[in-house]
C-alpha positions in Angstrom: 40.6 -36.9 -31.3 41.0 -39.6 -34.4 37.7 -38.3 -36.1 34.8 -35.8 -36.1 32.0 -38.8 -35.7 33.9 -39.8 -32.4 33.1 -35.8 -30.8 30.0 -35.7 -32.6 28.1 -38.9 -31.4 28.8 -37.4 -27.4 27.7 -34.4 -28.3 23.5 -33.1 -27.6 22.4 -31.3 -31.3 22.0 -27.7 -30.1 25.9 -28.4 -29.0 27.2 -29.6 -32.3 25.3 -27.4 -34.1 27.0 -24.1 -32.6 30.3 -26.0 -32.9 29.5 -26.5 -36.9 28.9 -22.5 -36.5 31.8 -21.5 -35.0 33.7 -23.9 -37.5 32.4 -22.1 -40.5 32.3 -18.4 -39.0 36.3 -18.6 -38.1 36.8 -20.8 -41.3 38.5 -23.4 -39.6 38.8 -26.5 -41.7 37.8 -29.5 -39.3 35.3 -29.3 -36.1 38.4 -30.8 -34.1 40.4 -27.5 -34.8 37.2 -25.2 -33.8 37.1 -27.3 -30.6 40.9 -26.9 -29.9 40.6 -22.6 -30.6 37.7 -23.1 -28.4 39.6 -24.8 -25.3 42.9 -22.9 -25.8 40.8 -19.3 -25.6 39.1 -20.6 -22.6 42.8 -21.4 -21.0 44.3 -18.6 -21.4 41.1 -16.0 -20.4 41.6 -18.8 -17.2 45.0 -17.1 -16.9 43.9 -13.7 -16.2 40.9 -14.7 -14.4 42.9 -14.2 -10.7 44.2 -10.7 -12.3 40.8 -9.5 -13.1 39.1 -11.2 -9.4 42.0 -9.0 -7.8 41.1 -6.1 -9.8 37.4 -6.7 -8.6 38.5 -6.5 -5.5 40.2 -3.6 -5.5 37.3 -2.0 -7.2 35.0 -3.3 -4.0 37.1 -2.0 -1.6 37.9 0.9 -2.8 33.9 1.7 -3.6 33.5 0.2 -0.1 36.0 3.0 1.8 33.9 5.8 -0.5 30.6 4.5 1.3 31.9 4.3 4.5 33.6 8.1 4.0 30.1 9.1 2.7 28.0 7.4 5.6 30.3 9.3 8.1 29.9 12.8 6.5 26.1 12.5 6.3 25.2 13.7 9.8 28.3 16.2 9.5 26.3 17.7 6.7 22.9 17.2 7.9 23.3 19.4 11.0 25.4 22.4 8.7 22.0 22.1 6.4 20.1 22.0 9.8 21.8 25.3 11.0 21.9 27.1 7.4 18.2 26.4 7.2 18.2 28.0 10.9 20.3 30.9 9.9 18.0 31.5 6.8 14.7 31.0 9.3 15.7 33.2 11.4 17.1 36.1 8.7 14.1 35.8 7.2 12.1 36.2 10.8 14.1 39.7 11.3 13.7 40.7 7.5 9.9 40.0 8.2 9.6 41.8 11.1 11.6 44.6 10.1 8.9 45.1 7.2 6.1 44.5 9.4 7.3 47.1 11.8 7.5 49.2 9.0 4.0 48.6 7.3 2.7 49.3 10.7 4.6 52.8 11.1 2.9 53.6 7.3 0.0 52.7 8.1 -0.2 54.7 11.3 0.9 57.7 9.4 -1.2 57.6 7.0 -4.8 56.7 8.3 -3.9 59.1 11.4 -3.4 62.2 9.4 -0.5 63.0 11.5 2.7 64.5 9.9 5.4 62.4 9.9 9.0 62.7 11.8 10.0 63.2 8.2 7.8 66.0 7.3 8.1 67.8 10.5 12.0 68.1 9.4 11.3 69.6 6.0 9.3 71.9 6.9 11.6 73.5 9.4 
């Protein structure tokens, strides 16, 4: 690059204008060494590019097994939910019925004027 008019007649405006930017941000003294930091960064993020693609991949994969792992255990634990909810029916059934049994025994004692079992034993 013999001069800055040589780059700068190829280049569109909007181009040049961020290159004249980045020359005075990083307070380089000539648009041709703002163009050269430019194309050396670019290189050498190039360089790790394949070490952060392989890295992405292992990331993939490894988030890939996880779903997999997941999608297997989620009719494992949909049918213990389905037999806890079961369990938790069907304690709750007994506890019920227990009760009503129960309210029912109350009730017969006391609208039927009858002594209870319980009464009938303390007064003896």
């Amino acid at each position: 690059m013999n001069s800055e008019s040589e780059i700068t007649e190829h280049l569109p405006p909007d181009v040049l204008s961020w290159l004249y930017a980045y020359q005075r941000e990083h307070q380089f003294t000539s648009l041709e060494a703002a163009i050269v930091d430019i194309v050396c960064k670019f290189y050498i993020q190039a360089e790790h590019l394949p070490e952060r693609v392989a890295d992405l991949e292992r990331r993939v994969n490894a988030l890939s097994r996880e779903v997999i792992h997941l999608r297997q255990q989620l009719p494992e634990n949909c049918d213990r939910l389905r037999e806890q909810l079961a369990a938790v029916r069907l304690s709750h059934s007994g506890i019920l019925h227990n009760l009503r049994d129960r309210v029912e025994a109350l009730e017969s004692e006391v609208f039927s004027g009858r002594p209870s079992a319980a009464d009938v034993e303390a007064d003896s």
